[in-house]
Structures are given as C-alpha cells and as structure tokens.
N, C-alpha and C positions, 0 to 999 in steps of 0.2 A: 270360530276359533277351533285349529283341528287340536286333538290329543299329540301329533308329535308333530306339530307347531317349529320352526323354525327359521322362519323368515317375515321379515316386515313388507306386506304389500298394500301402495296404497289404493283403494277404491277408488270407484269413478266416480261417485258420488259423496259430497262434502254434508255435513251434516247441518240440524237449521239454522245454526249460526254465521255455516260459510266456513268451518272450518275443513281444514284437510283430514279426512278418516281413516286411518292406518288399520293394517288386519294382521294378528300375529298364527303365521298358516302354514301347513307344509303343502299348499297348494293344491288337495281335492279333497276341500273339508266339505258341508253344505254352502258356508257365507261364499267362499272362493267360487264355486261351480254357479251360484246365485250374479256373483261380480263377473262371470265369465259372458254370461247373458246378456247382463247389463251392455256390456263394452259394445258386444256385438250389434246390439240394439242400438246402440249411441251411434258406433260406425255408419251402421244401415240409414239412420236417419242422416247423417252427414252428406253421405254420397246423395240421398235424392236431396237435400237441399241443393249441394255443387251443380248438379244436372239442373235443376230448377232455375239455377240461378243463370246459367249459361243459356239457357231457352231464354230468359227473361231479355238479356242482352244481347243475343243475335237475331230475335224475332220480332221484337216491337219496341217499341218507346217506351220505357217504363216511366210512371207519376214516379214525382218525390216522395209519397207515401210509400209507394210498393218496396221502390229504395229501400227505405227506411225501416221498411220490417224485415227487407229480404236481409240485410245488413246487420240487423239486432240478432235474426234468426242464427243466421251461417257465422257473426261471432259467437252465442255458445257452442254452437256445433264443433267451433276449430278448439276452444277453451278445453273441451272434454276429449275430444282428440289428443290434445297435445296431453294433456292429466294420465289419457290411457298411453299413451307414446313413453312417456315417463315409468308410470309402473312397470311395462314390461321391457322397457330397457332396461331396468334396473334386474328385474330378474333375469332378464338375459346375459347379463354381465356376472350375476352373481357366482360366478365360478367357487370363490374362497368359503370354506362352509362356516356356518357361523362357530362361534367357543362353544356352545352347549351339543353340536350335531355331535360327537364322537360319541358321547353319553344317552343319544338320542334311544337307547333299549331300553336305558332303564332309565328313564325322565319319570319320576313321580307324579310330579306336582308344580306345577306354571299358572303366572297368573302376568295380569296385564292391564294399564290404566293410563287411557289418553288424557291428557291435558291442556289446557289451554295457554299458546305460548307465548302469549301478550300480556296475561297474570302473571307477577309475581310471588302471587299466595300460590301459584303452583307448586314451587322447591317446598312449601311445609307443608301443602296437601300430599305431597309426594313422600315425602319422610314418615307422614304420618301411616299412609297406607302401605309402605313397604316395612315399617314397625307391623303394625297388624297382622302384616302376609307374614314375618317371620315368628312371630308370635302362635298364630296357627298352624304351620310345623315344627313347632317345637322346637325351634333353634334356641342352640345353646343364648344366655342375655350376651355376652361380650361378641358373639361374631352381629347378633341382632342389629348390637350399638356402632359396628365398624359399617355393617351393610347400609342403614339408617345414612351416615355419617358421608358415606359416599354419594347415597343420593342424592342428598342435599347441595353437594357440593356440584355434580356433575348437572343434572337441573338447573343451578345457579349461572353453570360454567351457559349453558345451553340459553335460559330466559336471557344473557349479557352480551352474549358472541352470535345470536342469529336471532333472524326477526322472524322465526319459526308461528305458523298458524298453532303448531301442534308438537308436542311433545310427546312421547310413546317411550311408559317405562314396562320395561319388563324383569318377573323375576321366574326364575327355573330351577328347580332343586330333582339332584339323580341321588344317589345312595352316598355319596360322600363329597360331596359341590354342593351350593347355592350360586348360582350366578345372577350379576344383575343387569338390563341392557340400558339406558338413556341412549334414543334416538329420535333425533331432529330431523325436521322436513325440508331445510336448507331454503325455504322461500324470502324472498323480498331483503335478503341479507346474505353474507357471508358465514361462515363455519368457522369454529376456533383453530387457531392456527396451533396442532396439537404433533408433539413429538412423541411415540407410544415408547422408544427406547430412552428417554430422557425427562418424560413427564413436563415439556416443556409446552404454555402456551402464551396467551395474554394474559396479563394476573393469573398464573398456573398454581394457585395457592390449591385449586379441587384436584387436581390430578396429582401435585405433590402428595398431597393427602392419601388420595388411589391408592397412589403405589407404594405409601407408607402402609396402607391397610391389608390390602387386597393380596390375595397370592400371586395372581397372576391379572393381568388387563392389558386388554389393547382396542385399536378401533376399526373402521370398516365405514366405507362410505356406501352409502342403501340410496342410491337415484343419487340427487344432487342435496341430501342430508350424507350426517353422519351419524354411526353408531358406537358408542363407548359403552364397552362392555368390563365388568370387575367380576373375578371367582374367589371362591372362601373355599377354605376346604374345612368339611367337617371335621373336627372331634371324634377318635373312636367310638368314645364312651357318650355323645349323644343321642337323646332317644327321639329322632325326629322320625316321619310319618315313612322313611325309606328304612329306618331300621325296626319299624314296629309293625312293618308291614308284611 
C-alpha cells in the first residue's frame, strides 16, 4: 500500500481462501510494481500454453489425458487473464479521481481492511475496526459514532445487494476530512441499485442514513464493483493527528 494511495486495484492473485485481493495504491508503490510482475508472468505463461496447445492439435493425435491437462492448464491461464483484463480496465477507465485525490497533499493518515463478503459478521467486524481507526486519530466521539454508523450501514447495504468475494473498506483523513470508502467486487451478483442525488436504493434505509450523516457522499464503479464513498468534515477545534502534527 503506497503513502498516497488512491485507487482500488485488484491483484492477480486471490488469497488461500479463493478470495478476490484488492490493493489500496497510487499505482508505483512496492506490492503494485510486485503485481506488475506477476501479470506479466501470468501473461508469459498463457501465450506458451495457447502455442502448446495449437502444436498439440495440428501435429498429432492427442490421448484424453493430455486433453485433459491441456484443458485444466489453459483454463487457469484464461481465469487469470481475464482477472488481469479486469483490473486494468478498470484502471484504464478510471478517468474520475476519487473524493479523497484533491486533498491528496496533505492525506495524513489511511488505513484499509479487506473482508470477507459471504460473512455477515463482516458489517460488525467493520464497525468495529473503523471505531478503532477513528479512535486512533483522535476524532472528535460524535463524527466517530456518525462514521461507525455508515459503515455499518453501507457493508450491510454491500453483504445484501451483491454476492461480492470481498469487501474493501477504507478510511483517509487530510487536515479537515475523514473520508470513508466501502467497495465491492461486483462478482457472481448484481450491485445496489443506488441513486447518489436521491439516496435512493433497494431497502435504501444505509444511504438514507449517509446522507443524513455524511457531508458529502457519492459513488464510483471500480471494474464491475462499486465504490460508496461518505466525507465528515472536521471540527475546528479537534485535536486529531492532522492538527497535532
């Protein structure tokens, strides 16, 4: 994870559960330039499997066996393929900067916790550690309980409306913002069907809420996920780790 961190990309590689692994980066951090590697490696072995696999079929007879491995083979080949086809489309498209890049000078302090999006105990392991994160800068208790209060909601909104591997919450504080992100990996389902000027979705009970709290929030589709993001604006008179600094 880089220092001015900006964007969700997801890796080529899923972690040992099988989940989907998101990286919060401004794209030439070390993990990124590490993921850069990988892809190309991944690529590299694709193309000689395709070439293998075309020898295989215009030169000889292949057994059912060789089939059958050549087949096992060159499906994950395409699986990781298409994995990296995704992430960098998604960056590629990324034209809109996220809410937190204008503040991107003076970004203090970011933190970030993937989750498992088939739990439900994720929305309280999520509450719980976005309590923590704002606890240790110092945020005032009432915007803690409003930021907390979103999570939960927006996680909820995310564990109900998509059959996401992975959940990817983030938080970001500059000199007078905390922003929060919930972002889904849009797999194997659908994404809530969200209106950012109207707060409108399927049981929109979390984004009522949002927009009841939040100063500002909107959302942003990252590959074929989405990202809901909420800003707080500090308090003059709070002594968080941007004003003690």
């Amino acid at each position: 994870m880089s220092a001015g961190a900006g964007r969700v990309r997801i890796l080529p590689r899923a972690d040992r559960q099988g989940r989907t692994a998101l990286l919060l980066t401004d794209g030439d951090g070390p993990v990124s330039r590490l993921a850069d590697r990988m892809e190309v490696a991944q690529l590299g072995l694709g193309e000689r499997l395709l070439a293998k696999a075309r020898a295989t079929l215009e030169e000889q007879r292949p057994t059912v066996r060789e089939l059958r491995l050549l087949t096992g083979q060159l499906t994950d080949a395409l699986a990781d393929t298409l994995l990296i086809a995704e992430s960098r489309g998604a960056r590629l498209r990324d034209t809109e900067p996220e809410p937190v890049d204008a503040h991107l000078a003076e970004l203090r302090a970011y933190a970030m916790l993937a989750l498992p999006g088939e739990d439900l105990a994720s929305a309280r392991t999520a509450r719980h550690y976005v309590r923590d994160t704002c606890r240790s800068w110092c945020l005032p208790t009432d915007m803690t309980d409003d930021l907390v209060s979103v999570t939960g909601e927006l996680v909820a909104n995310a564990l109900e409306h998509t059959d996401s591997s992975t959940i990817a919450i983030t938080c970001c504080l500059t000199g007078d913002t905390a922003t929060l992100g919930v972002t889904d990996d849009g797999r194997g389902g659908g994404t809530p069907v969200i209106s950012a000027s109207t707060g409108a979705c399927e049981g929109g009970r979390g984004l009522l809420i949002t927009d009841a709290l939040a100063t500002r929030w909107g959302t942003r589709r990252t590959g074929g996920g989405l990202t809901v993001w909420a800003e707080f604006t500090i308090g003059a008179g709070a002594d968080t780790p941007a004003r003690l600094g």
